[in-house]
N, C-alpha and C positions, 0 to 999 in steps of 0.2 A: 497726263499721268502725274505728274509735278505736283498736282495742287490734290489728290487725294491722298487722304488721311492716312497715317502711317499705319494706324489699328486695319485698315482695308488691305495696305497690301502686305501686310503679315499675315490674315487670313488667305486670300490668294496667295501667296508663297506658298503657307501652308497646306494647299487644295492641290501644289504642284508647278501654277503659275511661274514660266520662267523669267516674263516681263517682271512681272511687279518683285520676284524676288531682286531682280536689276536694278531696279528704281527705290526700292527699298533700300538697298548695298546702296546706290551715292548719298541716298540720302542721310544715312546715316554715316557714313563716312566722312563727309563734310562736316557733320554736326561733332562727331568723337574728334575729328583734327581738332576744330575749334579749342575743343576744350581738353584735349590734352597737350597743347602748348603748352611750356613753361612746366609743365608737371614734372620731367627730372630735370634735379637737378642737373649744373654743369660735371660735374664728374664721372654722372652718369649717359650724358648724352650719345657719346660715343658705341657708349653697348647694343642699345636700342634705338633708331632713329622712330621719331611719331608716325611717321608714316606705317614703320612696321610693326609698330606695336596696334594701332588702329588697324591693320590688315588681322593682324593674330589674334584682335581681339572681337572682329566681326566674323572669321571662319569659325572659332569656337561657337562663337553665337547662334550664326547658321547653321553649323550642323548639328546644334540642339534644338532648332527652331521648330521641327513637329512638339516638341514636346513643353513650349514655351505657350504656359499659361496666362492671357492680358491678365492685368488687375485692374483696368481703365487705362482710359488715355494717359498717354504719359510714360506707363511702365515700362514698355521696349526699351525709351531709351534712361530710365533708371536702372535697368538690365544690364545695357550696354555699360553705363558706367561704372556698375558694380563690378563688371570682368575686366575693364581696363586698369581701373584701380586697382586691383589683383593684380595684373600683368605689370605696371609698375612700380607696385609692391615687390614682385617677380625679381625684376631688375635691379631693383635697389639691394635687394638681398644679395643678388649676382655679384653686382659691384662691392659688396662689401667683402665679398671672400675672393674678390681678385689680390693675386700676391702683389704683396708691397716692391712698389719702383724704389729705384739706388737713388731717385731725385730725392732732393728736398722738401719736407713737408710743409712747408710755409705758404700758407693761401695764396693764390693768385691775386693781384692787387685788383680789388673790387668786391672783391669775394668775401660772403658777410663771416665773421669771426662764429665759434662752435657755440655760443651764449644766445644768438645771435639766431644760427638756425637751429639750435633747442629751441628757444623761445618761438619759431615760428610754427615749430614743431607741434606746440605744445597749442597754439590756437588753431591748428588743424583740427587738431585730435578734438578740441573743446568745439568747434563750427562743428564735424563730422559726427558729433553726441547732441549738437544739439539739435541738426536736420534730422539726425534719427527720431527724435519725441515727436517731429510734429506728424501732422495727421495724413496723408499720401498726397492726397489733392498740394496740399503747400509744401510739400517735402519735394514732388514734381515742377512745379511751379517755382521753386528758389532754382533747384538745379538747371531745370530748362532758360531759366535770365542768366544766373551768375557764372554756370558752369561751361552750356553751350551758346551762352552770347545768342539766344535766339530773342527774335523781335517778338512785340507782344501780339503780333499778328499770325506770328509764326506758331506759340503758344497758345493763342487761343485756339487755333486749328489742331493741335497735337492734343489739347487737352478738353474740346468740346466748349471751349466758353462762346457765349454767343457773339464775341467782338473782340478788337484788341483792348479795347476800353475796359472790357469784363475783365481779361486777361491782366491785366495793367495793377487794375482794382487787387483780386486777386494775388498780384505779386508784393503788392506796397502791405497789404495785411498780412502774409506769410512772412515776407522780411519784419516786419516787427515782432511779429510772433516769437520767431529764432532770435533776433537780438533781446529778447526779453529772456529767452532760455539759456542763452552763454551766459557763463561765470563770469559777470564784474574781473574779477585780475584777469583773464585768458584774454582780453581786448588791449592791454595794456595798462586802464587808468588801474588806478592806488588807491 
């Protein structure tokens, strides 16, 4: 059951399938860890551990999943990450209306200065406008490399290509595509 296609066992799930909704759940569970590492901040790590936020963000999932229209391969987990990023969107909001501590406000030594993480801030927000322009197939296809560290073996099976090769192809054109869409200053150069 491993190696069939995620678009398969969403339809089975959706037919009532209790296996493939199981197999569906790790597999998708593995995929959102992957890629919600690193996504809070340290200040907010504490509120929301990844594990629970990847649990909260697959039960929402699930229990709208009768109602979860494919747009092709791919979209499930452009779904999944659309809710997760809301959910640490979530968090972050949380964390910002926690009442202020009697400590000291001075960054933990390591910790990048406010300049620092506006400015990463701000190539977020410039990457995440410019994955939106492009067209679904490479919009899938950068998230499923950059976001869930999948192999292009792994993508070409999620997304219908006929090879990792195809796969591969497909991601090298889609990344230039985006880096041609980002604003010159949002990457850094002057």
């Amino acid at each position: 059951m491993d190696s069939e296609a995620t678009q398969q066992l969403i339809e089975r799930s959706q037919q009532g399938d209790p296996e493939a909704r199981d197999a569906l759940f790790r597999r998708c569970s593995e995929r959102l860890r992957r890629w919600a590492r690193g996504r809070l901040p340290s200040h907010a790590r504490d509120i929301a551990d990844t594990q629970d936020l990847v649990q909260v963000t697959l039960l929402r999932a699930f229990r709208q999943l009768d109602g979860f229209e494919s747009r092709g391969e791919g979209s499930f987990m452009a779904y999944l990450r659309g809710i997760l990023l809301n959910r640490v969107k979530e968090e972050l909001r949380r964390a910002g209306r926690q009442p202020a501590s009697t400590e000291r406000l001075d960054l933990p030594a390591g910790e990048p200065g406010l300049s620092a993480q506006l400015g990463e801030l701000q190539l977020v927000e410039a990457y995440e406008q410019a994955l939106e322009s492009l067209g679904t197939r490479a919009r899938d296809a950068v998230v499923l490399r950059l976001e869930f560290d999948l192999s292009y073996a792994e993508i070409a099976e999620e997304l219908g290509a006929p090879s990792a090769d195809a796969a591969r192809m497909l991601v090298a054109r889609s990344l230039r595509e985006l880096a041609a869409r980002m604003p010159q200053d949002s990457t850094g150069s002057t």
